[in-house]
N, C-alpha and C positions, 0 to 999 in steps of 0.2 A: 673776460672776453665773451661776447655772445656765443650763443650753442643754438643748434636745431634744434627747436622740440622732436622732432618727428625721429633725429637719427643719434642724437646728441654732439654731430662732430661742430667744431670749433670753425667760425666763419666771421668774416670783415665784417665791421657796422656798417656798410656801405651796401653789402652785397643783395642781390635780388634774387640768388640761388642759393640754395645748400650746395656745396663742393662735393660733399658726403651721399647724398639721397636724393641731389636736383630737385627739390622740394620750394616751391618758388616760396618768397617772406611776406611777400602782400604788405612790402614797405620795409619799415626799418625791422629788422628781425628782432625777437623775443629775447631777451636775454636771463633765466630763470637762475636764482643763486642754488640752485641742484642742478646738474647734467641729469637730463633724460637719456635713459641707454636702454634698449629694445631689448624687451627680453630674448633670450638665445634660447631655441629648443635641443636638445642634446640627450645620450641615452649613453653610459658605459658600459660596455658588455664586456665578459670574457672573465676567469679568473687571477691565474699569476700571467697572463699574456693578452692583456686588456687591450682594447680597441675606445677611442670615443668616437661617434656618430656622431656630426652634427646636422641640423635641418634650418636650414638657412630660407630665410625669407627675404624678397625683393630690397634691393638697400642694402640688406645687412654685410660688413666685411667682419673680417680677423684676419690676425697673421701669424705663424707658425714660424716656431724652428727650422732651420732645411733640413731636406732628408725624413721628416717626422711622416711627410701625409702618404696616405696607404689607397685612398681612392677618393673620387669624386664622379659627380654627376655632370652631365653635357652643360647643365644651365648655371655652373658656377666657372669663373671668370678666375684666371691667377695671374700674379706678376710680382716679381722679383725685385726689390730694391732696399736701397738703405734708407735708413727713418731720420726724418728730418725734416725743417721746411728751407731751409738754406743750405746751401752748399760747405759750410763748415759746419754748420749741424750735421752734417752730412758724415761728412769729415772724421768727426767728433765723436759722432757714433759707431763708425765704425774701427778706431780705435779701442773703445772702451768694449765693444764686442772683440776684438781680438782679445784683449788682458782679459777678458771673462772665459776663453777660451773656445768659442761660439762663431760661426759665419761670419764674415763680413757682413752679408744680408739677410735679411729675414723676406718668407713668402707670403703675401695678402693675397685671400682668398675673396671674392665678394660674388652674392649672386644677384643678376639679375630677372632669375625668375625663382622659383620655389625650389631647390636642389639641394644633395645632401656629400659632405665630406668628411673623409675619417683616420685619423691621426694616431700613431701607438708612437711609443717608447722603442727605444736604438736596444735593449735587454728585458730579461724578464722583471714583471716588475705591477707596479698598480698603476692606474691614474685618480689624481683627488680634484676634484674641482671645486672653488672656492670665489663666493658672490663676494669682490670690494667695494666699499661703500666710497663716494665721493673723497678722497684725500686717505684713503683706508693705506698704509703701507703693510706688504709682506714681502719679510726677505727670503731667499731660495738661495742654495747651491747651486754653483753655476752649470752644472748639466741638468736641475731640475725640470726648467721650464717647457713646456711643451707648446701649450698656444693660448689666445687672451684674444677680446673684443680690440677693436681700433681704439675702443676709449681707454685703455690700460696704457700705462705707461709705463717701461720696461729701459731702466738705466744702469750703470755701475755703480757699485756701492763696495765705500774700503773701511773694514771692519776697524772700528774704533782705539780699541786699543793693542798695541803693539805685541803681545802676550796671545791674545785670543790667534792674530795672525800669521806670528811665528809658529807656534802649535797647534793650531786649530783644524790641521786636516786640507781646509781649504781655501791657506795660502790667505793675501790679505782681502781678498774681492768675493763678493755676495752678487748676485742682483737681488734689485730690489724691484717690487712692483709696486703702483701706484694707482688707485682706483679712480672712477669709476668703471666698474666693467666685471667681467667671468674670466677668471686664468684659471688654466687646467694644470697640476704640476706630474711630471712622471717620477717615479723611484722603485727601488728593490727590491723584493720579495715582498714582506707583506707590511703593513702600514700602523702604526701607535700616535693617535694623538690626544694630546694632554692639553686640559683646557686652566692654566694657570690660574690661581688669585692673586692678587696686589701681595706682594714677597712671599711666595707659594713657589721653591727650586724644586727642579729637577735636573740630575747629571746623568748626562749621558757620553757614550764615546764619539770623538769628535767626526771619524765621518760616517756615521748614522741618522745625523742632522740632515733632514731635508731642506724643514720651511721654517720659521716661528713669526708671529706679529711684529711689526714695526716697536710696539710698545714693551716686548719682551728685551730685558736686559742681559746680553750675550759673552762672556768670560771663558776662562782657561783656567782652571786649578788645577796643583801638583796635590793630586791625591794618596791618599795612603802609606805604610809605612815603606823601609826599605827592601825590606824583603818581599813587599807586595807589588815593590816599583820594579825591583831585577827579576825576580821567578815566575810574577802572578800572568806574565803573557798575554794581561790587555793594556800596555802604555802606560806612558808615566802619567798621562794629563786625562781631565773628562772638560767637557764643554759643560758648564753653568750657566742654566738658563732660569732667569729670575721675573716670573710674573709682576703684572695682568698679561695677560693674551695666551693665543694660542702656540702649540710646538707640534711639526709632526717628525715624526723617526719612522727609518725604513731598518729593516734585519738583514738586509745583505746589502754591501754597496759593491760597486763596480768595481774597484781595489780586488775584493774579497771574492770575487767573481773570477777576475783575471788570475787568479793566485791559483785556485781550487780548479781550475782548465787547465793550466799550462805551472805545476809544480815544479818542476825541475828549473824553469824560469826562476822562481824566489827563491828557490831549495827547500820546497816542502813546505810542512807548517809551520801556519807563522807563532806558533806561541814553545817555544824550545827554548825556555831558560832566557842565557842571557843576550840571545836575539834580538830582544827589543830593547838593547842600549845601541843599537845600532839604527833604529827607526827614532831615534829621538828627536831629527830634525824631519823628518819625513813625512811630505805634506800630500802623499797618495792614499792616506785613508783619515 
């Protein structure tokens, strides 16, 4: 489908406007086999209770989680809806945003003059931001996502095999994102990422898993022996993540947060013997 040059969004062969940046075509618009996506100027400040900035130029939108934005300027514009260009896209998405466990709607932010807006995480935590290439997938935990260019495309994704999503923490659904465009993702205390080779694993606990590449192949092993599976007090299973691409892992997740706040809630810690035959189906961390 044709693209703007000027904003990259997606527009009719017929059209005389960009819908995106009302950037007139001067005829039949350009159709480039790259999306042009403007670059975003942005800054993350802060340590374990990060902020991102961003600096938004004429044209430019994104759109955020609800609840995520912390401030803006007079000269950016917002508005509220579900993503889609038909009413059962519509539909469709906001579905697929419910089983992800997420708003109904997501917020677009666009300025029309030079203005800046700034977005944190619902806990303590970092933010990672991450340039996708044209068709580039990354998949997240479904509270990861924080906000992404209009050219990003942000769907439901149901983990592949039945093993990973029995025990894998977080149930059978991922989003996944799809490039071109900047996604910011939020998570837990502080941040590990591991840049896989072609069959280069690493195991980690299942909900520590933030993000990893489309190209990373994603499992559930019963690790260790028995005495390590009933006493050792971290779970029976680790998530196998099997290069090329990228992984990132956060050291506290929101589970492990609500626990250590409100103890008496879980009954104290979690690692007391034979405790974790009791979490073996348990898909909160």
């Amino acid at each position: 489908m044709p693209f703007c040059t000027n904003c990259g969004t997606n527009i009719a062969p017929e059209a005389r406007f960009c819908p995106g940046c009302g950037r007139g075509m001067g005829g039949a618009p350009v159709a480039p086999s790259v999306p042009v996506v403007p670059k975003l100027n942005y800054e993350i400040q802060g340590s374990n209770l990060q902020i991102a900035r961003l600096h938004l130029l004429p044209g430019q939108e994104i759109y955020a989680e609800a609840g995520k934005m912390i401030y803006k300027t007079p000269g950016v514009q917002w508005d509220t809806r579900m993503s889609g260009q038909t009413l059962g896209a519509k539909i469709w998405g906001a579905i697929q945003r419910k089983l992800m466990g997420e708003s109904l709607f997501m917020t677009y932010f666009r300025s029309d003059a030079p203005g800046e807006v700034g977005f944190a995480g619902s806990y303590p935590g970092k933010i990672q931001a991450y340039e996708l290439a044209p068709g580039q997938v990354m998949m997240v935990q479904r509270d990861a996502f924080l906000l992404a260019q209009s050219s990003v495309n942000l769907q439901i994704a149901l983990v592949k095999k039945l093993g990973a999503g029995i025990f894998g923490g977080e149930g059978f659904i991922l989003e996944q994102l799809t490039g071109p465009g900047l996604v910011f993702i939020h998570a837990g205390g502080d941040h590990v990422e591991f840049d896989l080779k072609p069959g280069e694993t690493v195991q980690v606990e299942t909900g520590c898993i933030v993000g990893f590449d489309g190209t990373v192949n994603y499992d559930i092993q019963l690790i260790g022996s028995v005495k390590t599976m009933l006493f050792g007090g971290e779970g029976l299973f680790l998530a196998t993540l099997t290069g090329p691409g990228k992984v990132l892992v956060q050291s506290m997740t929101l589970s492990k947060l609500r626990r250590e706040l409100a103890p008496h809630v879980q009954g104290g810690d979690e690692h007391k013997g034979l405790d974790v035959l009791g979490s073996i189906f348990s898909s909160d961390d």
